[in-house]
C-alpha positions as CSV (number, residue, x, y, z in Angstrom):
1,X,-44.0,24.0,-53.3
2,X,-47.5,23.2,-52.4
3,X,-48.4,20.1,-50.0
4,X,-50.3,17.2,-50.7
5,X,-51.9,15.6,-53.4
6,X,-51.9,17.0,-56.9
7,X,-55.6,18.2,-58.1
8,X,-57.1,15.6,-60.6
9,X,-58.9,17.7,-64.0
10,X,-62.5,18.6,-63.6
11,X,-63.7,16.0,-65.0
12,X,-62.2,13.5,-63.3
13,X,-63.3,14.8,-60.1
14,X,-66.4,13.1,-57.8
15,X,-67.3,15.8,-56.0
16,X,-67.3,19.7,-56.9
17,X,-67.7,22.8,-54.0
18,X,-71.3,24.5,-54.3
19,X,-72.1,27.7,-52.5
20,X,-75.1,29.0,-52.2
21,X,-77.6,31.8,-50.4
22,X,-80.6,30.5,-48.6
23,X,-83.4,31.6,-46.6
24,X,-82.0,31.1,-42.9
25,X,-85.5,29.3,-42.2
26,X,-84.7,26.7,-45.0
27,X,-81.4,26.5,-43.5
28,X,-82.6,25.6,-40.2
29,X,-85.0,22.7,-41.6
30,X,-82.0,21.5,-43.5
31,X,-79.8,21.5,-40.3
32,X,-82.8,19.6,-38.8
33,X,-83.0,17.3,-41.2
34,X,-79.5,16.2,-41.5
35,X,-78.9,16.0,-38.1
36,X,-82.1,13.6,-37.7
37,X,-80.8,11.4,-40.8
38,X,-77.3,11.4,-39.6
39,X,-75.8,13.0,-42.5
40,X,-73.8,16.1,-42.7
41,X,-75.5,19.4,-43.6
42,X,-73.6,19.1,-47.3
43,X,-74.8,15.2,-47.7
44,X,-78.2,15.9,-46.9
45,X,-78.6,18.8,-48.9
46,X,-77.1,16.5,-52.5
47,X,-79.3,13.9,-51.3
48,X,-82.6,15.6,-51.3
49,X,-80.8,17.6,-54.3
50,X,-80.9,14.4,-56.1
51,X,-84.1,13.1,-54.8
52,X,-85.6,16.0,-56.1
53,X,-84.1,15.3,-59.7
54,X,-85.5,12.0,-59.2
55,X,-89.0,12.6,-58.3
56,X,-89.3,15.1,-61.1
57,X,-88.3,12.5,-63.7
58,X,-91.1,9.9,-61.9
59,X,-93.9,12.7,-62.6
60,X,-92.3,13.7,-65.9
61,X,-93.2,9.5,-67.2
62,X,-96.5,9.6,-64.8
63,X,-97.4,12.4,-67.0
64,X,-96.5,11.1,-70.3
65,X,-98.5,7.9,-69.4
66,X,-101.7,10.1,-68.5
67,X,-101.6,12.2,-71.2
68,X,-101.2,8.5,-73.8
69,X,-104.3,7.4,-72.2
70,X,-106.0,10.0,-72.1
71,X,-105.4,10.4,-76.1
72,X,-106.3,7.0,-76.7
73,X,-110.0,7.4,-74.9
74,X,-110.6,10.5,-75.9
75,X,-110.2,9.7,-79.9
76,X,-111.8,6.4,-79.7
């Protein structure tokens, strides 16, 4: 019998396991940097993970906004 609780489905889970291969210099930084935020080495890599999601969606509607004005001076 196995111990403790029973697995909820996928996709009722929060949180899912990642593993990855990285350069051991980019592991370092990200050692750094979670140990000067506070935040484990798995928390720090989902948050700038996410940030990085984030920022790319900003630039994606910074571009759209540049390329709207740039139609409406460049036809009129």
């Amino acid at each position: 019998m196995k111990r403790g609780r029973k697995r909820k489905p996928a996709g009722q889970r929060k949180v899912a396991a990642l593993t990855l291969r990285m350069l051991w210099e980019l592991k370092r930084k990200l050692q750094e940097a979670a140990q000067q935020s506070g935040r484990s080495v798995s928390e720090e890599a989902c948050w700038r993970l996410t940030m990085s999601f984030l920022f790319n969606c900003e630039i994606q509607e910074i571009k759209k906004i540049q390329d709207e004005i740039a139609a409406k001076y460049l036809s009129g």
